[in-house]
C-alpha positions as CSV (number, residue, x, y, z in Angstrom):
1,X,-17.1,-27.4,79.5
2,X,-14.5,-30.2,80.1
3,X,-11.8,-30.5,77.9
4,X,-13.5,-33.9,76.2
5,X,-16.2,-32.5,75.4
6,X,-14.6,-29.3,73.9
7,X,-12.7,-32.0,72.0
8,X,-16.2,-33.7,70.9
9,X,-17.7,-30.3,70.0
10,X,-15.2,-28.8,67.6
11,X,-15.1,-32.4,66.1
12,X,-18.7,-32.4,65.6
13,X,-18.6,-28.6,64.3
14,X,-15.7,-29.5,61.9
15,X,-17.8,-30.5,59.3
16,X,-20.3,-27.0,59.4
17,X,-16.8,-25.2,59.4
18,X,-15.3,-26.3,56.7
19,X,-18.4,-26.1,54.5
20,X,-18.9,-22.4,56.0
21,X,-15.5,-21.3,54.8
22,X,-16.0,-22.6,51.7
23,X,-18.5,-21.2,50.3
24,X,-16.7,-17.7,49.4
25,X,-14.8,-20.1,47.5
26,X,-17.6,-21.8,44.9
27,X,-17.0,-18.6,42.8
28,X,-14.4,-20.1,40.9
29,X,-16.5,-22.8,40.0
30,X,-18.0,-23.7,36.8
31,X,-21.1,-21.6,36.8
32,X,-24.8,-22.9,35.3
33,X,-28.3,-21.5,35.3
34,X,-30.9,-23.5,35.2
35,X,-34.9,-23.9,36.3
36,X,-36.9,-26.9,38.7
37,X,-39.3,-27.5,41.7
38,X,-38.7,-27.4,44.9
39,X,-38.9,-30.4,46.3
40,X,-37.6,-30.3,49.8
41,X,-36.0,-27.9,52.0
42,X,-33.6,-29.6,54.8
43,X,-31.0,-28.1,56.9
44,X,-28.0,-31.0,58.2
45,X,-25.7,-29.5,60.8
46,X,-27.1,-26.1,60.3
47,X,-26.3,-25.9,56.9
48,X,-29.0,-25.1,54.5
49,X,-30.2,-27.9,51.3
50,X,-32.3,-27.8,48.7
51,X,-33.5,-30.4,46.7
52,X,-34.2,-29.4,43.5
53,X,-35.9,-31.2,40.4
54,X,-33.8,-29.5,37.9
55,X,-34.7,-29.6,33.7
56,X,-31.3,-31.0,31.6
57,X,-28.0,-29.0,31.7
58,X,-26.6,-29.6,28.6
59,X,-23.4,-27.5,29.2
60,X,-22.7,-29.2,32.2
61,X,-18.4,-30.1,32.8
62,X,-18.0,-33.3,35.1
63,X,-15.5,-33.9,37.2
64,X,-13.0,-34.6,34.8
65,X,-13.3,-31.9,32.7
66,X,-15.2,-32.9,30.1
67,X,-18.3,-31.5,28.9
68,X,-21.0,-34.1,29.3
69,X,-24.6,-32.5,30.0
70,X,-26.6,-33.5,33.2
71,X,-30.1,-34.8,32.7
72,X,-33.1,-33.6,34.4
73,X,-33.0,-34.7,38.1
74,X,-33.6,-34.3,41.6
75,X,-30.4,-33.2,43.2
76,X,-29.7,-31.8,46.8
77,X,-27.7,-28.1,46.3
78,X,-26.0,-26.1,49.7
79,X,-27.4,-22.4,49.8
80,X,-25.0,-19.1,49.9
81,X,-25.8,-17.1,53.1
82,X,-27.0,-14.4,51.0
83,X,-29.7,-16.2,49.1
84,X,-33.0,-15.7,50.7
85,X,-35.5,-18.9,51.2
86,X,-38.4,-16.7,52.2
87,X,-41.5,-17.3,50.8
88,X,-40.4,-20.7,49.1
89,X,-42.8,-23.7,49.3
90,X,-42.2,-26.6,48.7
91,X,-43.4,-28.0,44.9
92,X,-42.8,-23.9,43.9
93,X,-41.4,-23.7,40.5
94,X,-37.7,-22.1,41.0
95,X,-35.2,-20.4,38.7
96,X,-31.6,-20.5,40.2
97,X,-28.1,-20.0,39.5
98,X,-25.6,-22.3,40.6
99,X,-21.8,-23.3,41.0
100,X,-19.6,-26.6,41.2
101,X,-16.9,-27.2,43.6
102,X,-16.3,-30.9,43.7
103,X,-14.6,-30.5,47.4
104,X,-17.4,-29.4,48.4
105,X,-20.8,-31.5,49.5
106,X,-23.2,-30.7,48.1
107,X,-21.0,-30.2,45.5
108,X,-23.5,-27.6,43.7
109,X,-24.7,-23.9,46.0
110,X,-27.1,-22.1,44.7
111,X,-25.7,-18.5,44.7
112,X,-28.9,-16.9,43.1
113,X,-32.8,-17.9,43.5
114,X,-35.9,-16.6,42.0
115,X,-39.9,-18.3,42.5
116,X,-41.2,-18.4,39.0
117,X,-45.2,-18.2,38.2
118,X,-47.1,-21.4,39.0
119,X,-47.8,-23.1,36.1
120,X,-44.7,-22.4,34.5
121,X,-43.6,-25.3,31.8
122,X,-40.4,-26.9,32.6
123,X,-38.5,-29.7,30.8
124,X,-38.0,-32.3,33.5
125,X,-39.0,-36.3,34.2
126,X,-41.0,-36.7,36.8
127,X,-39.1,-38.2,39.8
């Protein structure tokens, strides 16, 4: 490989890095729990992306600090290496555990995932 293109690869791998050695790191994050749908299932540079329909987080801290709530919503989330995506489907109902680190995008990684029954009720808008 000629030195360039080394150059252009680890500048196009930056990005996957830097999320990859993160994500030991969301543990010190705010943590929340909360239920949605599956709604798509992407994976951007490698790294894997959910986006999720969630119902309302009413304990939800912004940015700032403050405790504001988060309405039902479809948001994308990053996925821990250890969470499993097998089985999934897209439209599944989910439950998942989540954390926040706002130098992080997605800010939100979903450190725990479960597939609920179908049919299970869940308080969100449609989107």
């Amino acid at each position: 490989m000629t030195p360039r293109r080394l150059a252009l690869a680890r500048l196009a791998l930056a990005p996957l890095m830097t999320v990859l050695a993160c994500r030991g790191e969301g543990e010190d994050g705010a943590r929340y729990h909360s239920r949605g749908v599956l709604r798509n299932i992407a994976y951007p540079d490698g790294q894997r992306v959910l986006l999720i329909h969630h119902e309302p987080i009413p304990d939800f801290v912004s940015r700032d600090g403050r405790k504001k709530g988060m309405a039902s919503m479809a948001m994308p989330f990053g996925v821990a290496r250890e969470v499993s995506l097998d089985g999934l489907a897209l439209d599944d109902t989910i439950e998942f555990t989540f954390v926040v680190d706002w130098e992080r995008y997605p800010t939100s990684l979903v450190t725990d995932l479960k597939e609920l029954p179908p049919g299970t009720p869940l308080q969100t808008t449609p989107p």
